[in-house]
N, C-alpha and C positions, 0 to 999 in steps of 0.2 A: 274518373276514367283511368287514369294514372295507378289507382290504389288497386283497380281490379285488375288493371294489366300485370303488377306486382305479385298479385294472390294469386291469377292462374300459373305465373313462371313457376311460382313456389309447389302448387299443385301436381305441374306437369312435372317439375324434377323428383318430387316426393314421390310422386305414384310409379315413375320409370324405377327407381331406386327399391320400392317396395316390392316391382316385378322382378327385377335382377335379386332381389334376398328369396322370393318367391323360389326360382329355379338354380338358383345355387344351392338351396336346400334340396331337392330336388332330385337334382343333380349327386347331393351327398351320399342321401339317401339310398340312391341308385347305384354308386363307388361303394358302401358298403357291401355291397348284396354281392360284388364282383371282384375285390380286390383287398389284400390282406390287409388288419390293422398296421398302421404307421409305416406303410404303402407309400409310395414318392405321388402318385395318383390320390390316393387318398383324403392325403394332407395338403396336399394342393388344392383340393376341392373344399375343403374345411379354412383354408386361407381365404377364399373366394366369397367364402359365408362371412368371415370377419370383417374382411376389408369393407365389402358392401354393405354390410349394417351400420359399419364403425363410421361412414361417409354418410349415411340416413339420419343416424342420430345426431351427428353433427350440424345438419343441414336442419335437423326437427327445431333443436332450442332457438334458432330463427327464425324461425315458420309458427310456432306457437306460444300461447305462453307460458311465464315460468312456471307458474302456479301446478298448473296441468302438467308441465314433463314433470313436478316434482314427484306431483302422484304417481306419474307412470314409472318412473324411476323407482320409486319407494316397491312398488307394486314389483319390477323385475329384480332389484337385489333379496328383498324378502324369499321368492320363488325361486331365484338366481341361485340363493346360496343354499336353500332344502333341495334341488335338483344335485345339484355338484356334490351334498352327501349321499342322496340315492343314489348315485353312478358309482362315488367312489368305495360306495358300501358292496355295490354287486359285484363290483370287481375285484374289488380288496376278496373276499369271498370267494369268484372264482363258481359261484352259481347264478343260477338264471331266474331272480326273485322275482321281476317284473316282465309282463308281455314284452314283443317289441314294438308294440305300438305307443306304450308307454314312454318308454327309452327314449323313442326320435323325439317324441315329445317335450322331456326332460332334456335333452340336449339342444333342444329349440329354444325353450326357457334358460338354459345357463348362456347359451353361446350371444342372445339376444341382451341377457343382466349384462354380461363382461363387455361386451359393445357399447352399452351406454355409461361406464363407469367415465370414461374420458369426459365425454363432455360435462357428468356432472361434477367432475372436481373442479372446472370452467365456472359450472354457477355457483358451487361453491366457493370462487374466490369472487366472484362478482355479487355474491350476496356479504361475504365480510366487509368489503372494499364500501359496502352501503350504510350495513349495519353497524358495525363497529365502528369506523371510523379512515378515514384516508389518510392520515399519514400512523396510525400504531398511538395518537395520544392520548387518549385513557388509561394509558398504561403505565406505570408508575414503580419502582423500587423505592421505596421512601420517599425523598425529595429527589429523585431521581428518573429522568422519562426515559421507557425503551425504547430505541428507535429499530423498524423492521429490518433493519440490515443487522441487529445484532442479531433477533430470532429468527433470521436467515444462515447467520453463523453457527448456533447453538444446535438446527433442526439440520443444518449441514452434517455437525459435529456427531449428533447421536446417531444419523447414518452409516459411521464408520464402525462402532460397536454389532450392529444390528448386522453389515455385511460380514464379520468376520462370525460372526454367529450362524448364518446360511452359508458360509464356504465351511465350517467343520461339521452342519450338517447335512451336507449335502456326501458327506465322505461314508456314510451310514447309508444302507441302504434299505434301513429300518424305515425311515424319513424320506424313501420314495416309493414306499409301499405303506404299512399301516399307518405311520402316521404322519402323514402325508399331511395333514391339515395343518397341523404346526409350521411344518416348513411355507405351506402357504401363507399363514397370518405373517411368520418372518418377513417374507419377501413383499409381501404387500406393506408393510409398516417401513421398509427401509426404500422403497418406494416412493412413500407420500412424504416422509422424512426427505431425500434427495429432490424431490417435485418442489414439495412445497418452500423448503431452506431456498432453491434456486432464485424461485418466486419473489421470496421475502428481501433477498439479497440483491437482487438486480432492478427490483421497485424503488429501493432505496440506494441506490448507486453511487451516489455520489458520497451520502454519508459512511458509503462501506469504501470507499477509495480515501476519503479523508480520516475512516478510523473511528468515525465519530460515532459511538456505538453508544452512550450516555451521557446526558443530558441534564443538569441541573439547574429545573425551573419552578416555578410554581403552581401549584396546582390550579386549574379553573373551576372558579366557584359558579354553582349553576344554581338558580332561583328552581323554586317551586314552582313546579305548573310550565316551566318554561318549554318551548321547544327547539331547543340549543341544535343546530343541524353541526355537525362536525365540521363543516367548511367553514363555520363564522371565526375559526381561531386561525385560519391562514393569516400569515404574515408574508411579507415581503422576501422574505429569505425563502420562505417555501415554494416561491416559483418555478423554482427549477423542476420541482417535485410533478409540473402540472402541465410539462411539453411533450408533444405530439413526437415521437424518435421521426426522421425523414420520411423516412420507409415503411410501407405497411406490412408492419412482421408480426402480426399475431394469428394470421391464416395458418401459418407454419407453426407458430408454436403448437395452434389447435391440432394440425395434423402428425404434429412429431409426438401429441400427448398419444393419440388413442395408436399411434406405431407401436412406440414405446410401450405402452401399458398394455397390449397383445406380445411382445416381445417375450418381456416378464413373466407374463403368466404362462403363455404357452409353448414359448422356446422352441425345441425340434415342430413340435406339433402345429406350427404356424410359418415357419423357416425349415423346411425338411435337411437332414442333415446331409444328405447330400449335397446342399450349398454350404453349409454353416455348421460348427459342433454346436450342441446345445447350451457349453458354456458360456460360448463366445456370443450367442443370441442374446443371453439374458443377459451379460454382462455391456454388451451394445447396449440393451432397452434400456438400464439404468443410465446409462453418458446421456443418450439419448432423452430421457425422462429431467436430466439437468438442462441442457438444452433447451426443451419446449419450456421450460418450469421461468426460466431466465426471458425468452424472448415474450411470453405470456406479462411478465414483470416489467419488462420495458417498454410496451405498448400496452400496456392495461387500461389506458384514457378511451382509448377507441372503442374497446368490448365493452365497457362503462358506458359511455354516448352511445352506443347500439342499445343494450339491453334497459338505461335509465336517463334517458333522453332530457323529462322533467328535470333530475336532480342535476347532469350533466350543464343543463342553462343553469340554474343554480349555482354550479360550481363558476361558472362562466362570468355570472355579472356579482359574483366577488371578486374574481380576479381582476376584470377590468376596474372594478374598485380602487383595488391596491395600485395598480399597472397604474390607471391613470387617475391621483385623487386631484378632486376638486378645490 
């Protein structure tokens, strides 16, 4: 009784959410027909589409499972990102290649990929956190272990290169007309660089306060045929690595991701600049994109015990192991 009271809540939020994406589209649709491109109306109404997809999708990866948004994900970047060169191909051009029935369409398909890219960087780290490993130890320089607060440093570090690369092209006005594409892989790469370093960095917090960025141990030797889960190598010192922060802060990192990575991508066109230059948008998204990347990092046990309940016991009655040997 319980489980179905859970699945209608889920139901009745998903399908409100799906009507409100319904007539914000709509709605857009409607703002074109009547008011100029990059319009203070306009862009408002295109905000309206993001936000409420970007709060759907969020709410989907709890609502179903991973498996399924992966397809569905796979399914809108592919489309996601052949939409965004027919657009940028007809305008770059400056002729009318496709109907506009086509167009609303293709802006239904991009504005719908870019909404879901947040949450899957979300299962993207909840699927490494599974598969790879939980604390980075497979990971080895010689007789040396990296720990995640180093490649939190290093993915911090090549962020800095990557920004100064989109502020001299952004100074070209080459790079916001034809090729346009470039400066977007820039900005997306220096992005998941700032996202994910945060990530890595505030997962491992304590080893990046003490500095402790390399590690001189021995390798683990693993039998054939074994089923070695990455948990059987916690130690006692790894405890720390395995508490709950007070606070339940990974709602907000989740909603400061898909802020942030709307910020980025669509600067003026999502924040009209009547509030905001479009500098200062994308240059918030990225603080911002540190931010989520960090509080995701410090509450990760919890996203973990939602999406991997099984493994999360698992993890549980080793700890208690250690915590209390017999």
């Amino acid at each position: 009784m319980r489980r179905s009271i859970k699945i209608a809540v889920k139901l009745v939020v998903l399908l409100s959410f799906l009507t409100l994406i319904f007539f914000s589209f709509l709605d857009y649709f409607l703002s074109k027909q009547i008011y100029f491109p990059n319009s203070l109306e306009l862009i408002l109404s295109k905000a309206n589409i993001l936000i409420s997809s970007s709060f759907f999708f969020l709410i989907l990866i709890f609502a179903i499972k991973i498996k399924i948004y992966r397809i569905m994900f796979l399914f809108f970047v592919i489309f996601g990102v052949l939409a965004w060169n027919l657009l940028h191909l007809q305008n770059t051009l400056g002729l009318k290649l496709f109907p506009g029935s086509l167009i609303n369409f293709l802006e239904i398909i991009f504005y719908l990929s870019v909404a879901m890219v947040a949450p899957g960087i979300v299962l993207f780290i909840i699927h490494y956190i599974r598969k790879i490993s939980v604390k980075f130890e497979g990971n080895f320089i010689g007789k040396y272990h990296l720990h995640e607060s180093f490649l939190g440093i290093i993915l911090l570090g090549l962020s800095i290169p990557f920004y100064i690369i989109r502020f001299n092209m952004i100074q070209f006005e080459i790079f916001w007309r034809e090729y346009k594409l470039y400066l977007a892989i820039i900005m997306i790469f220096l992005y998941f660089f700032i996202y994910f370093g945060s990530f890595f960095a505030f997962r491992d917090f304590r080893d990046l306060t003490q500095l402790n960025f390399l590690e001189k141990v021995n390798k683990p030797i693993e039998k054939k045929g074994s089923t070695r889960s990455a948990f059987n190598s916690i130690t006692k010192d790894d405890l720390h690595f395995f508490k709950h922060p007070k606070l339940n802060i990974f709602p907000f990192g989740l909603l400061l991701t898909s802020i942030s990575f709307l910020m980025v991508i669509y600067g003026n066109d999502f924040i009209p600049k009547e509030f905001l230059t479009h500098e200062f948008v994308v240059n918030l998204g990225y603080l911002l994109s540190f931010f989520a990347g960090g509080l995701i990092g410090i509450d990760w046990l919890r996203i973990f015990k939602i999406f991997y309940p099984s493994h999360y016991k698992e993890l549980k009655r080793k700890i208690n192991e250690i915590s209390n040997p017999i």
